[in-house]
C-alpha positions in Angstrom: -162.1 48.5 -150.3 -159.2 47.5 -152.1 -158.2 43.4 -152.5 -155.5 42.4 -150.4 -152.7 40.3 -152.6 -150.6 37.3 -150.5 -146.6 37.4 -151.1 -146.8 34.3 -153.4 -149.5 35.3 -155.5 -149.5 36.1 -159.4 -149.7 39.7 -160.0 -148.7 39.5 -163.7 -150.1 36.3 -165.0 -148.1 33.1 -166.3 -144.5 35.5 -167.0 -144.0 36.0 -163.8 -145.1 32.7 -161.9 -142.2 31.0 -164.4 -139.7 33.8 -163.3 -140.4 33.2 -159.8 -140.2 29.2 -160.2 -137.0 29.6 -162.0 -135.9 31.8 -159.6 -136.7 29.3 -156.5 -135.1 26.6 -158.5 -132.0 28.3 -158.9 -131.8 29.2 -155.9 -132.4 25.7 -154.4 -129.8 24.6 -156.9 -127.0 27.6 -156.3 -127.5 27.5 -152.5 -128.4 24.2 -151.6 -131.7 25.2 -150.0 -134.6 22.7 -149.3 -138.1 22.5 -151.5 -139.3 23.9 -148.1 -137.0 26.6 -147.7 -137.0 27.9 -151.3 -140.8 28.0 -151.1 -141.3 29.8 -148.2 -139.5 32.7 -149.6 -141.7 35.9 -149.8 -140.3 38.9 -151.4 -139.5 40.5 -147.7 -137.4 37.9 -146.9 -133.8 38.4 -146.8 -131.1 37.0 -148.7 -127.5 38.6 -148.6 -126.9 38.6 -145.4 -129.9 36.7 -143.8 -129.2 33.4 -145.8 -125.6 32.0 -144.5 -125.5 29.9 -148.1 -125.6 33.2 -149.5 -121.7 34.7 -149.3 -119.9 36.5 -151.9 -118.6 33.6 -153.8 -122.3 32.3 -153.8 -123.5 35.7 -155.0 -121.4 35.1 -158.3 -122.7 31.9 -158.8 -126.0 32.8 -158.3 -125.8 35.5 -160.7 -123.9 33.5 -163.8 -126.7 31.0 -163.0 -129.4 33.5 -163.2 -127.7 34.2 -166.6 -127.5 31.1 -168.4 -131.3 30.2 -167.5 -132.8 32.9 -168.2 -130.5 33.4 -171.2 -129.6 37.2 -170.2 -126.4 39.3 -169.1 -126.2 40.9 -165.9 -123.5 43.5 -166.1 -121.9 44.4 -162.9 -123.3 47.7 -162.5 -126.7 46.6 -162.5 -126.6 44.7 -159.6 -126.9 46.7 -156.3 -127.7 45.6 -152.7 -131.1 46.3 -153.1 -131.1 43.4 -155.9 -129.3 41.0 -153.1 -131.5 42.1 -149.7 -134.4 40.7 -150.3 -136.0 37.8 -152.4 -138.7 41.0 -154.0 -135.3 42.9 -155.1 -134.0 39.3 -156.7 -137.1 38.9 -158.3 -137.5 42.0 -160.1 -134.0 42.2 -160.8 -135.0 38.7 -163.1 -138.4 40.5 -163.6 -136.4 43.5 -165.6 -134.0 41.9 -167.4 -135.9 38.9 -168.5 -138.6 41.7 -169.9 -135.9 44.0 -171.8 -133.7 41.1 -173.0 
């Protein structure tokens, strides 16, 4: 019987929960999204595309402010739709660079 994990939980310990609180906040910031909304993202939820705050011009800011909080560079061709279709791909894509910067 293997435990089942919920969306929100920490997999990874402390790292990650700041990542992902960082992330929200940025988000909220970037976007304009409520507390509410920013928390109830789950890593299946959608963003390009499903969030109409999220448009191309927004995808820019988002990323430049991804950037100067987490204190990393995001070249351009590390970014994919993957990283922008889901809150998970966002995450990881913050998750990756956070770890090898």
């Amino acid at each position: 019987m293997t435990a089942q994990v919920s969306p929100q939980s920490d997999e990874t310990g402390p790292a990650r929960s700041k990542i992902d609180s960082t992330l929200r906040a940025i988000l909220r910031d970037v976007l304009g999204l409520s507390e509410e909304r920013a928390a109830e993202l789950t890593p299946d939820s959608g963003l390009f595309g499903h969030l109409p705050e999220l448009d191309s011009q927004a995808v820019a800011d988002l990323l430049t402010e991804m950037e100067d909080r987490f204190d990393i560079i995001i070249e351009d061709d590390e970014v994919d739709g993957d990283h922008l279709e889901t809150y998970g791909g966002l995450l990881a894509l913050a998750e990756a660079k956070t770890v090898t910067s």
